[in-house]
MDAnalysis code that builds the backbone (N, CA, C; Angstrom):
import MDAnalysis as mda
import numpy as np

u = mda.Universe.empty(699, n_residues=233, atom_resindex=np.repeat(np.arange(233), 3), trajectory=True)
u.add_TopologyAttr("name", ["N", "CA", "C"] * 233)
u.add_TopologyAttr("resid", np.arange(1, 234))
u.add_TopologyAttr("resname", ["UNK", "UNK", "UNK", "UNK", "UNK", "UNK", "UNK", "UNK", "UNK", "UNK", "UNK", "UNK", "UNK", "UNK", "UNK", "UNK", "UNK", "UNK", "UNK", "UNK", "UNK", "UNK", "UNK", "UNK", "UNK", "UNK", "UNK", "UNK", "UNK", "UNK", "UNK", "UNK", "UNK", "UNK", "UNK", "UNK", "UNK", "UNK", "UNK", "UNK", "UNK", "UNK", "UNK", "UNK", "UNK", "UNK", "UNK", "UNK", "UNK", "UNK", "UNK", "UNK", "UNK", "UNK", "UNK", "UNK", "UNK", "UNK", "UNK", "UNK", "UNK", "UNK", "UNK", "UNK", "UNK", "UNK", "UNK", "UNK", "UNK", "UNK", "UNK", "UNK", "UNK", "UNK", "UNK", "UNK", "UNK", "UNK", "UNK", "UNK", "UNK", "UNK", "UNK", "UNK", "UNK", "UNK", "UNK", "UNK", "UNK", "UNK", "UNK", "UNK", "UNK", "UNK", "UNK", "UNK", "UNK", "UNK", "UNK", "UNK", "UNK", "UNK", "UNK", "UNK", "UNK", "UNK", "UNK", "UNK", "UNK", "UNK", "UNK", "UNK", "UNK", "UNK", "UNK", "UNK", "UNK", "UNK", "UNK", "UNK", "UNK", "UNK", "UNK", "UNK", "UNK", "UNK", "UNK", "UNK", "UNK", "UNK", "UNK", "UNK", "UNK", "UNK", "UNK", "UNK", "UNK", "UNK", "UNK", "UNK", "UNK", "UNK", "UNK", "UNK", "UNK", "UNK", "UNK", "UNK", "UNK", "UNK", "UNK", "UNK", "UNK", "UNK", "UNK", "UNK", "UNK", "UNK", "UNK", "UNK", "UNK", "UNK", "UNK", "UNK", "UNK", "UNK", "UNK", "UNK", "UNK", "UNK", "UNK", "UNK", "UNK", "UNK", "UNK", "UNK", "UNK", "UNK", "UNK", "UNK", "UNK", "UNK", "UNK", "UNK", "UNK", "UNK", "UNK", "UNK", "UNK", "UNK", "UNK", "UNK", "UNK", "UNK", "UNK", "UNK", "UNK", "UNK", "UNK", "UNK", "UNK", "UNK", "UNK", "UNK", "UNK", "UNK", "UNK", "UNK", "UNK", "UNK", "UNK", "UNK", "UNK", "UNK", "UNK", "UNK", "UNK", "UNK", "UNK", "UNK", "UNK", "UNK", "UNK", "UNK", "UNK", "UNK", "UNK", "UNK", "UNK", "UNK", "UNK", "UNK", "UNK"])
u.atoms.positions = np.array([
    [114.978, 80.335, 38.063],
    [116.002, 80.835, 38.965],
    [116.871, 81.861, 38.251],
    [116.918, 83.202, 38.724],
    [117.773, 84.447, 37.906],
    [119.511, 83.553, 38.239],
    [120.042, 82.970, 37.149],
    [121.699, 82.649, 37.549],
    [122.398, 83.480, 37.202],
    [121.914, 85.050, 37.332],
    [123.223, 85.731, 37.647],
    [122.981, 86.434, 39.156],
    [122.447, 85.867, 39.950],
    [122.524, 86.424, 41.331],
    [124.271, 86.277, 42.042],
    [124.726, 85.569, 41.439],
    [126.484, 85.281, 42.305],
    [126.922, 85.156, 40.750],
    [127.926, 86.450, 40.722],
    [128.534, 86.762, 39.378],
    [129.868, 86.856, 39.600],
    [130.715, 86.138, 39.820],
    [132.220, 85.856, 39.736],
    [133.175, 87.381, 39.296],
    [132.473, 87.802, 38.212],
    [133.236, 89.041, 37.502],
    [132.446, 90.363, 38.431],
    [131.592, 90.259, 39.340],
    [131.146, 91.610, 39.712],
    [131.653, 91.712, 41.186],
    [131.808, 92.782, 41.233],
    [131.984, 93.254, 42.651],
    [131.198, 93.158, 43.313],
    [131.365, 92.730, 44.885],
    [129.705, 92.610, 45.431],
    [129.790, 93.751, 46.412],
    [128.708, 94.248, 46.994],
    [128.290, 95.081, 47.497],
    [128.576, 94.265, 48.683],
    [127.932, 93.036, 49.058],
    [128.354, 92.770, 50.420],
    [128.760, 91.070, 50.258],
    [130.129, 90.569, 50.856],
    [130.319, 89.595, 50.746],
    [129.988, 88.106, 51.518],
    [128.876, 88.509, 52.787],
    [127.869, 87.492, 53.543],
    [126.660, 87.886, 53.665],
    [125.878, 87.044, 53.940],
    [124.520, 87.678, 53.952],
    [123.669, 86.796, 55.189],
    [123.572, 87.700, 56.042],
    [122.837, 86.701, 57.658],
    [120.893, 87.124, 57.361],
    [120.498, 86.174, 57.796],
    [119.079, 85.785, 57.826],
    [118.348, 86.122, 58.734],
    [117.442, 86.913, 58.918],
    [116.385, 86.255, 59.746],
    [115.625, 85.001, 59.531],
    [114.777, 84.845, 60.411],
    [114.155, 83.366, 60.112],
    [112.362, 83.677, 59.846],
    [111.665, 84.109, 60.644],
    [110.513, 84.231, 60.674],
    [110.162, 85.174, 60.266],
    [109.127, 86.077, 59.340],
    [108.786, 86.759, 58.574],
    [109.371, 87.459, 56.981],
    [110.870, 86.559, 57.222],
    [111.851, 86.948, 56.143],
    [111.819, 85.598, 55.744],
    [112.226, 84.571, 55.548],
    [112.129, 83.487, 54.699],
    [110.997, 82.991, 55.126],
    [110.283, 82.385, 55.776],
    [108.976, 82.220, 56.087],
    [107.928, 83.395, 56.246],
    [106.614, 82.974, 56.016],
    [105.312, 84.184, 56.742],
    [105.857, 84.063, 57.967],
    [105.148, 85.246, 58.700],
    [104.862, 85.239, 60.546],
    [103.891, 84.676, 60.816],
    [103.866, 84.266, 61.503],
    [102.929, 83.478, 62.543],
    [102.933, 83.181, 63.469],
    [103.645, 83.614, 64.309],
    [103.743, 83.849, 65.689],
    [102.694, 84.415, 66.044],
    [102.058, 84.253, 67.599],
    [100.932, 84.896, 67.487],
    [100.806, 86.128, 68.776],
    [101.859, 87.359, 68.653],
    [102.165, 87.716, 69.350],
    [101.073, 88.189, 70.511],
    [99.833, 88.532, 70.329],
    [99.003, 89.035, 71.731],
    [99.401, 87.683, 72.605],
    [98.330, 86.935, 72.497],
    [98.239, 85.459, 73.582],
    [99.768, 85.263, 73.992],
    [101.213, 85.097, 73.229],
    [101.692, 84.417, 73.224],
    [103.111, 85.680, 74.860],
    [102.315, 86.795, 74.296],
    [103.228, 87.612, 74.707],
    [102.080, 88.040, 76.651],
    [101.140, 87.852, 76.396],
    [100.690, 88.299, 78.128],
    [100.915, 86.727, 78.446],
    [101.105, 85.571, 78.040],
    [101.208, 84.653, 78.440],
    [102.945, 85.078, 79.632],
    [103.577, 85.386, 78.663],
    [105.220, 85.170, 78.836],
    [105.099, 86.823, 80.001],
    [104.267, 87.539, 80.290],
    [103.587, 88.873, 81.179],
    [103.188, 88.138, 82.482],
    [102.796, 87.184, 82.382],
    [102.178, 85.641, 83.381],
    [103.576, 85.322, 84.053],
    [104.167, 84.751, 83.412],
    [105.314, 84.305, 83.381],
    [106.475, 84.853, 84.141],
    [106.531, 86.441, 83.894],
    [107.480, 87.321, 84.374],
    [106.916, 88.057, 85.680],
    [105.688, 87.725, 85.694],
    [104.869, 88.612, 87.097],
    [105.456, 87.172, 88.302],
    [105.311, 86.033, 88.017],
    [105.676, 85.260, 88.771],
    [106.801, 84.931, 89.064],
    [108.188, 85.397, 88.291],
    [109.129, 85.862, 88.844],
    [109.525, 86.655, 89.513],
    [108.463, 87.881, 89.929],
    [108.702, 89.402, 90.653],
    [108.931, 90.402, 89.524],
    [109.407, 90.075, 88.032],
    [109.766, 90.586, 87.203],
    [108.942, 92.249, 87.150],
    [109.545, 93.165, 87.269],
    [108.339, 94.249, 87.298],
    [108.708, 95.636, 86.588],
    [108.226, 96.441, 85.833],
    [108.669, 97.476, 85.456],
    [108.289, 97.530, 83.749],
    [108.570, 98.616, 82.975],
    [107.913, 99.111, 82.104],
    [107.689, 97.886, 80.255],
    [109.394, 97.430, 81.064],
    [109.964, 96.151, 79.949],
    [108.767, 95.082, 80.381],
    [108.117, 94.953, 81.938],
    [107.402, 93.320, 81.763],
    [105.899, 93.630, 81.538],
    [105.733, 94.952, 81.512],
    [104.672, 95.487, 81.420],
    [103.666, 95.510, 79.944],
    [104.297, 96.482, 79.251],
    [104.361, 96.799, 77.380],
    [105.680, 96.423, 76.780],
    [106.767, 96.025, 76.976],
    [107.206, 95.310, 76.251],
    [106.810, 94.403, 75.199],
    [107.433, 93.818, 74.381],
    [107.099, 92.741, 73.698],
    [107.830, 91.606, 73.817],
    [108.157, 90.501, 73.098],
    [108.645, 89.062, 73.997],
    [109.721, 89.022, 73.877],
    [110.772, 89.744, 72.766],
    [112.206, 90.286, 73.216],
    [112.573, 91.129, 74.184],
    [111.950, 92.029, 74.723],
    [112.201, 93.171, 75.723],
    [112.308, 92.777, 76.329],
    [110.952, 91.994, 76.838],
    [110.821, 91.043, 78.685],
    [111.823, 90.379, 78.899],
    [112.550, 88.621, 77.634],
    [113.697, 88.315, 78.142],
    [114.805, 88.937, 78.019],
    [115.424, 90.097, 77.450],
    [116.612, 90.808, 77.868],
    [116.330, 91.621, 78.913],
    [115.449, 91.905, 79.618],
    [115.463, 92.706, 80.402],
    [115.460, 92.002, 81.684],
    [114.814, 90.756, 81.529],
    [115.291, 89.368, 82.521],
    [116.431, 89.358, 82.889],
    [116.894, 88.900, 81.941],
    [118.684, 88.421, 81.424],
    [119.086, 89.650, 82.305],
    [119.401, 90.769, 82.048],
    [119.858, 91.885, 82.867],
    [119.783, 91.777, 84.525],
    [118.566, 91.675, 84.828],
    [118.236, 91.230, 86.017],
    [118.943, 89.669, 86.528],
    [118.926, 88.603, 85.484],
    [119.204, 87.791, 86.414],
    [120.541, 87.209, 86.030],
    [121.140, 87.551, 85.160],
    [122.719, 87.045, 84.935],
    [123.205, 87.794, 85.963],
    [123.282, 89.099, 86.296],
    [124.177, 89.322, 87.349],
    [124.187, 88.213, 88.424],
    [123.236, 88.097, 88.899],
    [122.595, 86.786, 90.010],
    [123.247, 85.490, 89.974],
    [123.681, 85.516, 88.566],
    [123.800, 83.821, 88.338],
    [122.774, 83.001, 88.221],
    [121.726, 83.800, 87.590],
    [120.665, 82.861, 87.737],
    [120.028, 82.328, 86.565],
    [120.777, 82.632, 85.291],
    [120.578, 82.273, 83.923],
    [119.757, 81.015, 83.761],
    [120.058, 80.149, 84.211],
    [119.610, 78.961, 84.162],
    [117.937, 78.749, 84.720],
    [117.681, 79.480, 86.008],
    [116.440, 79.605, 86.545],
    [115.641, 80.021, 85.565],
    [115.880, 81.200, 84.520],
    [115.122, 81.976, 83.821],
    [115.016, 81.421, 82.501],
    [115.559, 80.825, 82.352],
    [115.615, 79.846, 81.243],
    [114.198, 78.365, 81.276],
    [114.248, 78.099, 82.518],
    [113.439, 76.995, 83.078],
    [112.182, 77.309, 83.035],
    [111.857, 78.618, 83.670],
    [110.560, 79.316, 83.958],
    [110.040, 80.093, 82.659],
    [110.704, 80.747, 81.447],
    [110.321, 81.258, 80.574],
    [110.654, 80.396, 79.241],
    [111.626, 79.578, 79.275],
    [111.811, 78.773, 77.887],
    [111.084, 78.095, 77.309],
    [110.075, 77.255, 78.443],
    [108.971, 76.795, 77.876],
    [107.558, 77.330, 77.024],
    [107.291, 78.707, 77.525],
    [106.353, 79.720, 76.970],
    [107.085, 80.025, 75.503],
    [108.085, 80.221, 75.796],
    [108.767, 80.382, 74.061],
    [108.768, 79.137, 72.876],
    [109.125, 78.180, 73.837],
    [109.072, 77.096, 72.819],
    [107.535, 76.554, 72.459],
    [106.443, 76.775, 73.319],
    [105.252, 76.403, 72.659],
    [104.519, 77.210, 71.706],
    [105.289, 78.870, 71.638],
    [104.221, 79.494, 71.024],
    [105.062, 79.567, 69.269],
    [106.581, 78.857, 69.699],
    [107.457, 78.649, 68.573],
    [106.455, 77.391, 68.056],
    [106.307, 76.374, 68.481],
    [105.651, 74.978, 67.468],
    [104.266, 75.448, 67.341],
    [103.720, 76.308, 67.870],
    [102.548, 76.775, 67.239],
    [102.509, 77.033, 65.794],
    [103.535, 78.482, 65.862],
    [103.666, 78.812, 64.545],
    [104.427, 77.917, 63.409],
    [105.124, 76.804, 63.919],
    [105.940, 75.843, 63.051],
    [104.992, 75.308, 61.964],
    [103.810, 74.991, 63.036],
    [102.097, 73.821, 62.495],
    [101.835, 74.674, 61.266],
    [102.195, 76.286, 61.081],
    [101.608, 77.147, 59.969],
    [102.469, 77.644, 58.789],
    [103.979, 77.956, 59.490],
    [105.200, 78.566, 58.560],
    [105.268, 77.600, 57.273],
    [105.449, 78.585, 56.088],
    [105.077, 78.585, 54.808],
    [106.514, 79.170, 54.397],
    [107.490, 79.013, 53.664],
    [108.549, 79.763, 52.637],
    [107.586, 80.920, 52.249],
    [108.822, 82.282, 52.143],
    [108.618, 83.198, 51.011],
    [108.944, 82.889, 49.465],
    [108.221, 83.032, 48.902],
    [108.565, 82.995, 47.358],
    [109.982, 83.207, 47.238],
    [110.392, 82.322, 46.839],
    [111.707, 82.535, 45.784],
    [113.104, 82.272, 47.090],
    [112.685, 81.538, 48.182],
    [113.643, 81.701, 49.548],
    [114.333, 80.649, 49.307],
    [113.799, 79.314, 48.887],
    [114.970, 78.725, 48.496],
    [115.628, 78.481, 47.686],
    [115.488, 79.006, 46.412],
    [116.261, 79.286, 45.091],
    [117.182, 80.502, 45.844],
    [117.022, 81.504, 46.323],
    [118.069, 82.327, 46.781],
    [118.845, 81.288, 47.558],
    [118.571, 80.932, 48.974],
    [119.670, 79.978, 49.213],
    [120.201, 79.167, 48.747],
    [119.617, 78.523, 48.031],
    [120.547, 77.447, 46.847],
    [121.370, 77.907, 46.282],
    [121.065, 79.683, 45.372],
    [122.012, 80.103, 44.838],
    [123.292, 80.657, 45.562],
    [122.955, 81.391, 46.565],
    [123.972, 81.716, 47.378],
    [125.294, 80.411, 48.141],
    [124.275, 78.952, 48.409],
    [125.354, 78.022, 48.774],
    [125.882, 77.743, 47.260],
    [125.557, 77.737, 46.152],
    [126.425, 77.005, 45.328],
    [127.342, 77.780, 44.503],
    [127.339, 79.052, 45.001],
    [128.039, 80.255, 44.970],
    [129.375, 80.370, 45.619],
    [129.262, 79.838, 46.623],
    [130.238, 79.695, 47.784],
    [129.960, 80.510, 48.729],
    [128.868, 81.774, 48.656],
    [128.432, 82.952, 49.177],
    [128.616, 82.507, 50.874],
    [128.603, 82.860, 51.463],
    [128.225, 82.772, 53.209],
    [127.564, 83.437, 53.250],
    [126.563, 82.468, 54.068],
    [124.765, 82.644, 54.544],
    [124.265, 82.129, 55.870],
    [124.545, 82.705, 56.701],
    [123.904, 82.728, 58.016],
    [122.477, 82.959, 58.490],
    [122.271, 82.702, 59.615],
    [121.000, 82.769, 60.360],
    [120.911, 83.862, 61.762],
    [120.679, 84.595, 62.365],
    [120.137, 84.718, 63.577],
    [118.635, 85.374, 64.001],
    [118.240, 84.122, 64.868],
    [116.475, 84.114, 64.794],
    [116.204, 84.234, 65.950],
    [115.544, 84.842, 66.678],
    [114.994, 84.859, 68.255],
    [114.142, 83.588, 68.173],
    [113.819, 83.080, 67.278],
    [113.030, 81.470, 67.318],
    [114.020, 80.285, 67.663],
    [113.583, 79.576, 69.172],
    [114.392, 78.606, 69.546],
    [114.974, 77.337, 68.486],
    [115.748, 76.696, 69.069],
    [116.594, 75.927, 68.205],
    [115.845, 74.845, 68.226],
    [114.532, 74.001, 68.659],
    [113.851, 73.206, 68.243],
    [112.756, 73.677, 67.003],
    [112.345, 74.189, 67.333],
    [111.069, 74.812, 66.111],
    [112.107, 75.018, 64.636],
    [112.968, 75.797, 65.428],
    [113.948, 76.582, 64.390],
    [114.392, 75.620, 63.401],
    [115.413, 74.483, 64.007],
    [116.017, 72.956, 62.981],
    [115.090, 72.379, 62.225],
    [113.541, 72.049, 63.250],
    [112.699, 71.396, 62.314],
    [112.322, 72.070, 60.981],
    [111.994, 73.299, 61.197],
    [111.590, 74.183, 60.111],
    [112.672, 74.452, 59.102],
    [113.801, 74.296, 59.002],
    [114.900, 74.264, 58.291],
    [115.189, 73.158, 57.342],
    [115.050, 72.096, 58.053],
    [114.972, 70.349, 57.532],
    [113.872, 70.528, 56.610],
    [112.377, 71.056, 57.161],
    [111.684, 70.716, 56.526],
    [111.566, 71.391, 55.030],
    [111.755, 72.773, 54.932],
    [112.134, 73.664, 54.040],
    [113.311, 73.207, 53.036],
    [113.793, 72.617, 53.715],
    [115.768, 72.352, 52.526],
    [116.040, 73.450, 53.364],
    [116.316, 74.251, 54.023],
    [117.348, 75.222, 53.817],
    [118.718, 75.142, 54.923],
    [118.380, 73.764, 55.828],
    [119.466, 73.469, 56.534],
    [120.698, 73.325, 55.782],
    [120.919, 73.268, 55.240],
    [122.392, 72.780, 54.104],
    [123.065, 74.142, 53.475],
    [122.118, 75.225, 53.483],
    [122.199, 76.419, 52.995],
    [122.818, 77.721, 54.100],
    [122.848, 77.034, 54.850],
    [122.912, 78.019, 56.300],
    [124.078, 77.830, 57.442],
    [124.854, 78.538, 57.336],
    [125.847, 78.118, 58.722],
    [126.836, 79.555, 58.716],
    [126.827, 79.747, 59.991],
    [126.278, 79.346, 61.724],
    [124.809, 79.557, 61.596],
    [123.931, 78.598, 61.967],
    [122.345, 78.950, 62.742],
    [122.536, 79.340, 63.795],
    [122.257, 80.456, 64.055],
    [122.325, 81.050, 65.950],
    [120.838, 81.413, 66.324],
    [120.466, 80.681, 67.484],
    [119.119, 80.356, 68.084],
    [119.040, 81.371, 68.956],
    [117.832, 81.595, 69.908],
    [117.497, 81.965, 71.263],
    [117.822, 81.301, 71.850],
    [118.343, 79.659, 71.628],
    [118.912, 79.356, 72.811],
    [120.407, 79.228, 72.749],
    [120.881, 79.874, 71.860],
    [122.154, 79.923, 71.498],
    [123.245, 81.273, 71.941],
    [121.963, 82.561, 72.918],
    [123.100, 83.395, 73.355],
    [122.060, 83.707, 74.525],
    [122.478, 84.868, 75.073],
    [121.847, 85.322, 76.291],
    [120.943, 86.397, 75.919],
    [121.427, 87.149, 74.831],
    [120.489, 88.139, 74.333],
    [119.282, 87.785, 72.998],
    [118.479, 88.263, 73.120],
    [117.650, 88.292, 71.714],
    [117.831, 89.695, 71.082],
    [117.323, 89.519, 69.512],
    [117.664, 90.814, 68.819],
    [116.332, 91.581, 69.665],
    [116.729, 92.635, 69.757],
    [117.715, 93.521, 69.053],
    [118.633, 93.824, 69.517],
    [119.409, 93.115, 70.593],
    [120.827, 93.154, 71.138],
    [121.341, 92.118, 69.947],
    [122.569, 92.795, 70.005],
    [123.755, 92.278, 68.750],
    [124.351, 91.321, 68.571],
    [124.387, 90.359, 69.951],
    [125.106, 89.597, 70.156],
    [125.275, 88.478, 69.302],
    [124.238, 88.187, 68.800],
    [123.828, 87.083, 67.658],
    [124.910, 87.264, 66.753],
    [124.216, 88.176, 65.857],
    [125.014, 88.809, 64.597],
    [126.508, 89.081, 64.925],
    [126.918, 89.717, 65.984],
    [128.620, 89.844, 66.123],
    [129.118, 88.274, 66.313],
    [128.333, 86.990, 66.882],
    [128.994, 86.054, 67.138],
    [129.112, 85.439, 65.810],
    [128.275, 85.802, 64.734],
    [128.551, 85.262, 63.562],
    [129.492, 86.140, 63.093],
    [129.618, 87.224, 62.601],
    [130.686, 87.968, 61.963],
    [131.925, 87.169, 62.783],
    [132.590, 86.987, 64.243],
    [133.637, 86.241, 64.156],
    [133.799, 84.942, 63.704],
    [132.842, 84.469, 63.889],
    [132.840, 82.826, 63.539],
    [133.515, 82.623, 62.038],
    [133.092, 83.776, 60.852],
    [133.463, 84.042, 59.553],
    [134.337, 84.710, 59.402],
    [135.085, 85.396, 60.448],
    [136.800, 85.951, 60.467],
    [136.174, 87.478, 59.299],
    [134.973, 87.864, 59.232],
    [135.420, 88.714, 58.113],
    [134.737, 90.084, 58.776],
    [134.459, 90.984, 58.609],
    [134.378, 92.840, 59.189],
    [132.778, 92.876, 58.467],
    [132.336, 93.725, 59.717],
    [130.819, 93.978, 59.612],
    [130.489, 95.109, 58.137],
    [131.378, 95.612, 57.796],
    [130.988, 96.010, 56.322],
    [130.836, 95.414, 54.867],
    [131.221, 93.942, 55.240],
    [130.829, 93.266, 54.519],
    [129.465, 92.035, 54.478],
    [129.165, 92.285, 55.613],
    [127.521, 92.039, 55.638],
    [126.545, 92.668, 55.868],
    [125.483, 91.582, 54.570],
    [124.055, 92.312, 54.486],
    [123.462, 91.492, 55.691],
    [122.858, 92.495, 56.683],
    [121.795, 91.594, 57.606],
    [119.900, 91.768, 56.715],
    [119.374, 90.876, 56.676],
    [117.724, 90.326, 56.082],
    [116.747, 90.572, 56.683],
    [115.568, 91.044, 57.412],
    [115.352, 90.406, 58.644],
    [113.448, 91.409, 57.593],
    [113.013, 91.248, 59.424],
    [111.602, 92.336, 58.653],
    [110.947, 93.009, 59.811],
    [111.892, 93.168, 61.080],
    [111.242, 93.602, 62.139],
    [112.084, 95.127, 62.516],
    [111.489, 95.588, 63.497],
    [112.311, 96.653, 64.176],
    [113.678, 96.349, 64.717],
    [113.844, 95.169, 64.990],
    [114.595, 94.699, 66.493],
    [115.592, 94.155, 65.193],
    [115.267, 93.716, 63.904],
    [116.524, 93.612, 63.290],
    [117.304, 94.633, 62.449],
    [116.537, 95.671, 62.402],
    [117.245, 96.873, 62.421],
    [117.932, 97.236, 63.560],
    [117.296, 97.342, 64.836],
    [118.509, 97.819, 65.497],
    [119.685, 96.622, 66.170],
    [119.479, 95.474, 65.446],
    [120.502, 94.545, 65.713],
    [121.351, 94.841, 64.707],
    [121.191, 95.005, 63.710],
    [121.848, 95.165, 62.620],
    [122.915, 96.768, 62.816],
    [121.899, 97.371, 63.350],
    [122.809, 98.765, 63.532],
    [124.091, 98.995, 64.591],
    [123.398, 97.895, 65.604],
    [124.729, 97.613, 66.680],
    [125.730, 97.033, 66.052],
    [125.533, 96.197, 65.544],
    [126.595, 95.434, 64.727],
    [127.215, 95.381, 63.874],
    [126.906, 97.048, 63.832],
    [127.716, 97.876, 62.186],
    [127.545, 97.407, 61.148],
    [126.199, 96.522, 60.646],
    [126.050, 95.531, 59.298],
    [125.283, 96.610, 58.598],
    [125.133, 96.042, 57.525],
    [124.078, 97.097, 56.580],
    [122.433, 96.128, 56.845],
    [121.370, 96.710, 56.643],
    [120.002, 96.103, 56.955],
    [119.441, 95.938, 55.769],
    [118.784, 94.981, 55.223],
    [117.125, 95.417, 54.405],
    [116.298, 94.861, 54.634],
    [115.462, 94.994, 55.237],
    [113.520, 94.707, 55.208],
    [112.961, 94.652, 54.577],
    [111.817, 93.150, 54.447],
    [111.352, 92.875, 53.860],
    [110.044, 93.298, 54.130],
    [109.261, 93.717, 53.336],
    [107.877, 93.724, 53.503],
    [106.923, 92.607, 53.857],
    [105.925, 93.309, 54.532],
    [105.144, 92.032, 55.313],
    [105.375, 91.401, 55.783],
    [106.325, 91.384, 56.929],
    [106.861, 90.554, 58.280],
    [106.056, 91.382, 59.194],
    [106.799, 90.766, 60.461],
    [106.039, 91.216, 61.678],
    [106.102, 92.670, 61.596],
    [106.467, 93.944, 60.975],
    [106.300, 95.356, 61.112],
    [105.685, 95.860, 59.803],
    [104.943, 96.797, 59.475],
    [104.825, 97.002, 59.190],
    [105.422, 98.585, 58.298],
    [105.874, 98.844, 57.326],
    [106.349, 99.436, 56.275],
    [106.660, 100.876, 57.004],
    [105.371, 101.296, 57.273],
    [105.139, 103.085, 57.914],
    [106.161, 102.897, 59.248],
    [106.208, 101.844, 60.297],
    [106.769, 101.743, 61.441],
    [108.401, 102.332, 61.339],
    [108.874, 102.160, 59.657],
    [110.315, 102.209, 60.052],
    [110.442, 103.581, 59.915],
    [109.664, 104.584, 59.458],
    [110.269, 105.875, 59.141],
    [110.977, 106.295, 60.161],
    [110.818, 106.347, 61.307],
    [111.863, 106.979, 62.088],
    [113.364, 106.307, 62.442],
    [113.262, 105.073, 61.922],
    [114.467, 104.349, 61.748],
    [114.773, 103.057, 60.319],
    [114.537, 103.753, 59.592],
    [114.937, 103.348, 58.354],
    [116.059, 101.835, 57.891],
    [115.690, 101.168, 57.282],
    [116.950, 100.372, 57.072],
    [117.655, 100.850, 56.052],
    [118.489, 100.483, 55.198],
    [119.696, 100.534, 54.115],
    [118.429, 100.240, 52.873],
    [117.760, 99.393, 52.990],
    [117.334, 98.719, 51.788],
    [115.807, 97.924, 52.284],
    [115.059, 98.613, 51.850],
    [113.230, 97.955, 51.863],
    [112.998, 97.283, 50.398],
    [112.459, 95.860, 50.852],
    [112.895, 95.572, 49.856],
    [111.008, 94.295, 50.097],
    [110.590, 94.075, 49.102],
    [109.301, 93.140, 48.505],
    [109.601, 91.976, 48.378],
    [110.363, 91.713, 47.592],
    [110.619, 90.022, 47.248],
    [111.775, 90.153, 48.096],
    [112.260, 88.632, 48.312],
    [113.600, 88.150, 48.011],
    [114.538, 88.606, 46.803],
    [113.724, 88.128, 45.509],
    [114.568, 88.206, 44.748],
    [115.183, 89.516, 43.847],
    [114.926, 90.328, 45.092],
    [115.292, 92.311, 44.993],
    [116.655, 91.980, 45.182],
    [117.227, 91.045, 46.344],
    [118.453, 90.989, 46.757],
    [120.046, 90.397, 46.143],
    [119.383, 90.272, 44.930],
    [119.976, 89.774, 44.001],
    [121.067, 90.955, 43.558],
    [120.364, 91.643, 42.825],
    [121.519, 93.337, 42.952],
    [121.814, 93.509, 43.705],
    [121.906, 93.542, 44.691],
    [122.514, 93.754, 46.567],
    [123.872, 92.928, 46.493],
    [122.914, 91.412, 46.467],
    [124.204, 91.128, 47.108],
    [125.500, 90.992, 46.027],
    [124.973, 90.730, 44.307],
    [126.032, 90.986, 43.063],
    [126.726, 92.231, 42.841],
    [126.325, 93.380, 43.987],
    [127.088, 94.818, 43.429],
    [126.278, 95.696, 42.375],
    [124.976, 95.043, 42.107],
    [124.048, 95.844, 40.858],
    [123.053, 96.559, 41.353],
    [122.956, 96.327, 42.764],
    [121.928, 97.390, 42.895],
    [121.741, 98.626, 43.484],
    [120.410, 98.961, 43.909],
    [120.897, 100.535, 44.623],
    [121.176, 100.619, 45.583],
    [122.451, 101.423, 45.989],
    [122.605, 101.232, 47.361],
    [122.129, 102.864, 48.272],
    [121.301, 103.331, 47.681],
    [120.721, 104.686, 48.327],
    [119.759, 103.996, 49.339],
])
C-alpha cells in the first residue's frame, strides 16, 4: 500500500473524491446489447417513442422517460414497468463483478485519512449494497447515491450535486472517478473536475472530443491527484 497517498503536510489538489461504481472500482459487466433492447421492449410498451427510445442507451431511455413522465406524476408507474429490467441485468453483472487492482487499498487509505469518498452509480441500490458488503468497501463510502436514489441517471448531475451538498463543501474541490462518457458529462454539469479510467465501459479514442481533466490506468495514478503531486494538465 503507497502510505503517502493522504499526506497531512501537502496540499491537495482536491479535497473529496466521488466514485463511480461499475467499470471504475469493479470490471464492467453489464451486458449492454440484450440488456438495453430489452429495456427498447420495455419503453415501446409504454408508447415511449422517439430518437432517445430508439438508439439511445439505458441512461438516455430512463431520463428521457423521467421527462415525459414526471410532469404527469407518473414517476412511480415508470419505475414499476422499467425498474425491474434494470435490476435483473444489475444481478447479472453482480454473479461476475471483480475489484480493480489496488480499489480497496485506495479506499482504505482515503477512509483512514479522514478523506471524503463518495459514490454515484446508475447501478440500483440492491446489486449496488450487495457488491459493496461483499468487496469491504461499504465502510469506505458515504453518501452511496443509487438509481434508485434520484430521478435522473448520469449523465444528468443530479447525483453528484446531491452529494456535494450533503458534504457542505464547493464543486472545486472534488475529484469525480468514473470511466464512461455520461460521467464526464455528469461531472462537467456539476462543475467537478473528472478522470477516467481506462477500460470501463468507453473506450480511450471515444473521449477525444470531450476529454476529461485526467485519463488515468490504475487507481493507484490517483494518488498524486488527490495528495496535490500530480499533473494537473
Amino acid at each position: 500500500m503507497n502510505s503517502s497517498l493522504i499526506s497531512a503536510s501537502a496540499l491537495p489538489a482536491y479535497t473529496a473524491v466521488l466514485f463511480d461504481f461499475e467499470g471504475t472500482l469493479v470490471d464492467f459487466q453489464w451486458q449492454l446489447g440484450p440488456a438495453e433492447d430489452e429495456l427498447r421492449q420495455a419503453c415501446a410498451r409504454l408508447g415511449l417513442q422517439g430518437k432517445e427510445f430508439s438508439s439511445g442507451n439505458y441512461a438516455a431511455m430512463w431520463n428521457a422517460a423521467v421527462d415525459l413522465f414526471a410532469p404527469q406524476g407518473r414517476q412511480a408507474e415508470l419505475r414499476q414497468a422499467l425498474g425491474p429490467v434494470y435490476d435483473r441485468w444489475d444481478l447479472d453483472a453482480l454473479a461476475r463483478w471483480a475489484p480493480r487492482p489496488g480499489a480497496a487499498e485506495l479506499l482504505g487509505q482515503l477512509h483512514a485519512g479522514g478523506r471524503p469518498a463518495g459514490m454515484v452509480s446508475n447501478i440500483g441500490r440492491g446489486a449496488l449494497v450487495a457488491a459493496l458488503r461483499r468487496f469491504g468497501f461499504a465502510e469506505c463510502l458515504s453518501p452511496v447515491v443509487t438509481r434508485d436514489d434520484v430521478s435522473y441517471m448520469k449523465p444528468r448531475a443530479e447525483g453528484i450535486l446531491r452529494v456535494i451538498a450533503d458534504w457542505q463543501t464547493t464543486a472545486d474541490q472534488v475529484l469525480f472517478v468514473g470511466d464512461s462518457h455520461a460521467d464526464v458529462y455528469a461531472a462537467r454539469a456539476a462543475g467537478v473536475a473528472v478522470a477516467i479510467i481506462r477500460g470501463g465501459e468507453c473506450a480511450e479514442t471515444t473521449f477525444a472530443d470531450n476529454p476529461p481533466d485526467h485519463m488515468i490506468s490504475q487507481l493507484s495514478e490517483l494518488a498524486g491527484l488527490i495528495a496535490g503531486r500530480g499533473d494537473q494538465t
